[in-house]
C-alpha positions, 0 to 999 in steps of 0.5 A: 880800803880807798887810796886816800886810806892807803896815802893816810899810813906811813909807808916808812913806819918804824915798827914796834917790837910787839908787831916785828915779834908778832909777824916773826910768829908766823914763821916759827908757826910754818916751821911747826906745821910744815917744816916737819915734813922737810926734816922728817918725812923722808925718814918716816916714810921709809921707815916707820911707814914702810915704802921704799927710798925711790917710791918716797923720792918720787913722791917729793918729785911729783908733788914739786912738780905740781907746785910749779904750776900751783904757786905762780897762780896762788899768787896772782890769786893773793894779789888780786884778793882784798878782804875786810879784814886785810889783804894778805893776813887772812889767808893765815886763818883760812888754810891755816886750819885745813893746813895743820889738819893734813900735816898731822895726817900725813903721820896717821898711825892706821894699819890699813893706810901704812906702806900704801903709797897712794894714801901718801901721796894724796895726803902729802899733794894736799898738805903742799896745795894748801901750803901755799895759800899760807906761806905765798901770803905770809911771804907778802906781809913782809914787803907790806909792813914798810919800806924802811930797810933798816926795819925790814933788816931788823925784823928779818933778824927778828924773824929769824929768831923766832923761824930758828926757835921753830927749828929747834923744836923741829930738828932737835926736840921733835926726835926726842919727843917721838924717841920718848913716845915710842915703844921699846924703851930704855935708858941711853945717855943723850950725850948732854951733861951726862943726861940719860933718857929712856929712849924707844926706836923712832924708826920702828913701824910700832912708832907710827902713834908717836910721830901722830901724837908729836905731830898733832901737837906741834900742828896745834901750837903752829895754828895759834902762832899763826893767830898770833901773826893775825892779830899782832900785825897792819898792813900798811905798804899796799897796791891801790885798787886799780893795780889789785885789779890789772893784776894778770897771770902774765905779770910772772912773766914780765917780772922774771924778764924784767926783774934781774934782782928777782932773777938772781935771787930767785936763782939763789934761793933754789941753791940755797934751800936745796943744800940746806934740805939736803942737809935735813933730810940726810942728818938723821939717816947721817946719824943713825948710820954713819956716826951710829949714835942716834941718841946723840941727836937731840944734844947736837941739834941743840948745839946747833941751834944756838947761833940761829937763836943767839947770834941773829943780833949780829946779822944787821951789824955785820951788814952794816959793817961788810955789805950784803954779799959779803955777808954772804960770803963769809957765812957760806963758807962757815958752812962748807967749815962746818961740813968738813968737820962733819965728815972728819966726824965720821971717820972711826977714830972720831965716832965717839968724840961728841965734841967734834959733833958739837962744833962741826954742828955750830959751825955748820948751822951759823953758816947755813942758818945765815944765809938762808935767813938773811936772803928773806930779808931781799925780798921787800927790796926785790918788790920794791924794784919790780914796782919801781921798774914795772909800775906794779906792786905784786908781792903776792906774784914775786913771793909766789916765784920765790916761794916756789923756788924755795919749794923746789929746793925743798923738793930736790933737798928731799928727792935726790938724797932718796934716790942716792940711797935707792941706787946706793942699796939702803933699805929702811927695813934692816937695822945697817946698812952697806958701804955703799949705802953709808957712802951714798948717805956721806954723798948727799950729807956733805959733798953735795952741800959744799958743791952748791954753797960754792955756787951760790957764792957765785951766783950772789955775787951777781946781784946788782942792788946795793943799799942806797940804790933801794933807798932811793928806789923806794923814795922815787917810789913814795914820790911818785905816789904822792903826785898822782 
């Protein structure tokens, strides 16, 4: 594509619905394929698969290490890419193919691999590599579609939505499936309306085929969505071709010392998705062991689905209203609400109470779900003053930072909890566990959460762009362009 072409789009475009649903698909898509791994894994490998709680801790931490390394290059990678078919989409069809095939091997259900920690860690290294050239393009697509901020906000909203539709199939249906496809069945009451189910033990090696057949087909249905997202969508904001071609790898450099927004939410991105996966990692071992009701699983998960689904539509509105970081102060301490009513749960008069498992998971999942979500919704505006400052668009670099701190907070939300229930004695091998090890599982499920969700009220409060400030940002920006 030449300059003039570049000049003919509206960077201010209005987006219809169609195109914001279409690029929404992408998330719900990388919530199938890889957001499975960050509320799953863990479990699965120190379960049903057999290692211990420190090899699977370990594993995590290797693999995010190697991601410190990987992503930045990826970026550079994307942002000095140019294909026929557009800049950052294609790379949705390329790995998304290999992509979804490692997720599903990571749960292949061979006798001759299970307990083998090589196998795991090579298949989960892959799957995390390829992630990349998926999730770092698709993170620019957003910045690449307009710079009209109420778009962007409205979109963000919309992929949410759809992002919050992957969780429930993740978090809440994909128990349920594996339970129903397990061996050792019988009926149980799922704690929803009085519905019963016949349920197997989704922690029992004999499990291993249903969390392959679940899995396979969630992969599946991730790819399409992601073809969805191909088709749906035009890139129109885009670097000229000599700013593709004076992309370096020292422009990492230059933005996180140039780019305090960059900084600052980068900062509260790791926070942010480190409690937040702290939280998917530790509620199924939370449930299982500290309630005792695993059953209940897919019915408090369903619960705590509605406001990441049902009340997105009120994320621009309250902008509007109170500020972005108020925004975030109010639903930050949402969450710290509805974690304590977790642990209030937990206590033996209340185990049985469902309904405090109800609200204390509503409560908890609007706070985390908003201001996990919403943040992305920064990014566009963070590329914007980075190419406004520096004279250089590089989303692919910036969103290669910031999936990078996403992954590391993926990957301490995933290694410290495991090394938590390794000092705290669980063993995945035995049917209870000690007090130290339901201590250790409180820890992690509750404590550490609250602690991070303070620090990332104050870390927020640091971010210097307001609204009109990106506005005008982004005009200088158009204006600049249309004089050269």
């Amino acid at each position: 594509m030449n300059n003039d072409a570049k000049r003919s789009n509206d960077e201010f475009a209005k987006l219809s619905m169609r195109k914001k649903i279409s690029y929404g698909a992408g998330d719900l898509a990388q919530n199938l394929i890889f957001g499975t791994i960050g509320s799953m894994l863990l479990f699965y490998l120190t379960t049903v698969f057999g290692i211990s709680a420190a090899a699977g801790a370990t594993i995590f931490l290797i693999v995010r290490w190697v991601n410190v390394f990987w992503d930045p290059w990826v970026g550079t990678v994307v942002d000095k890419s140019h294909f026929k078919a557009g800049k950052y989409k294609p790379f949705l069809i390329y790995f998304g193919i290999p992509l979804t095939i490692c997720c599903a091997l990571l749960f292949l259900p061979i006798p001759a691999v299970r307990g083998n920690v090589f196998y795991a860690f090579f298949a989960y290294l892959a799957t995390a590599l390829i992630y990349s050239f998926v999730n770092i393009p698709y993170g620019s697509l957003n910045a690449s579609l307009t710079r009209d901020n109420d778009e962007v906000s409205q979109m963000t909203s919309i992929r949410m939505i759809e992002a919050n539709i992957g969780n429930l199939l993740v978090y809440t249906f994909l128990p349920l499936f594996v339970q129903l496809a397990s061996p050792n069945r019988h009926l149980q009451n799922i704690g929803f309306f009085g519905i019963k189910l016949n349920l197997g033990n989704y922690a029992s090696p004999q499990a291993a085929p249903a969390y392959f057949k679940v899995m396979s087909i969630y992969m599946v249905i991730g790819f399409i969505m992601l073809l969805c997202t191909y088709f749906g969508i035009k890139e129109r904001v885009l670097p000229t071709a000599e700013e593709t071609n004076e992309v370096k790898f020292s422009d990492l450099w230059n933005e996180l010392i140039n780019n305090k927004p960059l900084r600052v939410l980068g900062l509260f991105f790791l926070i942010g998705f480190t409690f937040m996966f702290f939280g998917n990692t530790v509620w199924p071992f939370y449930m299982q062991y500290n309630i005792g009701h695993s059953e209940w699983l897919a019915s408090i998960n369903l619960i705590g689905s509605i406001p990441g689904i049902f009340l997105v539509f009120l994320w621009p509105i309250i902008r509007r209203k109170m500020g972005k970081k108020v925004f975030f102060y109010l639903f930050l301490i949402l969450f710290i609400v509805g974690q304590l009513l977790l642990w209030v749960w937990s206590f033996p008069a209340f185990k049985n109470s469902i309904a405090l498992g109800y609200i204390g998971r509503f409560v908890m999942q609007w706070g985390i779900t908003s201001a996990t979500g919403y943040m992305w919704s920064l990014v566009p505006e963070v590329i914007s003053y980075g190419e406004w400052h520096n004279k250089k668009r590089v989303a692919g670099i910036i969103n290669s930072i910031m999936g990078l701190f996403f992954k590391i907070g993926l990957a301490l939300g995933g290694i410290i909890p495991g090394y938590i229930n390794a000092f705290c004695k669980f063993n995945g091998n035995n049917a209870t566990q000690p007090a130290s090890a339901l201590s250790g599982i409180t820890f992690s499920m509750i404590w550490v959460p609250i602690a991070l969700a303070l620090v990332a009220m104050w870390v927020i409060s640091k971010y210097p762009l307001t609204d009109p400030q990106v506005d005008q940002i982004n005009h200088e920006i158009e204006d600049r362009r249309n004089a050269e």
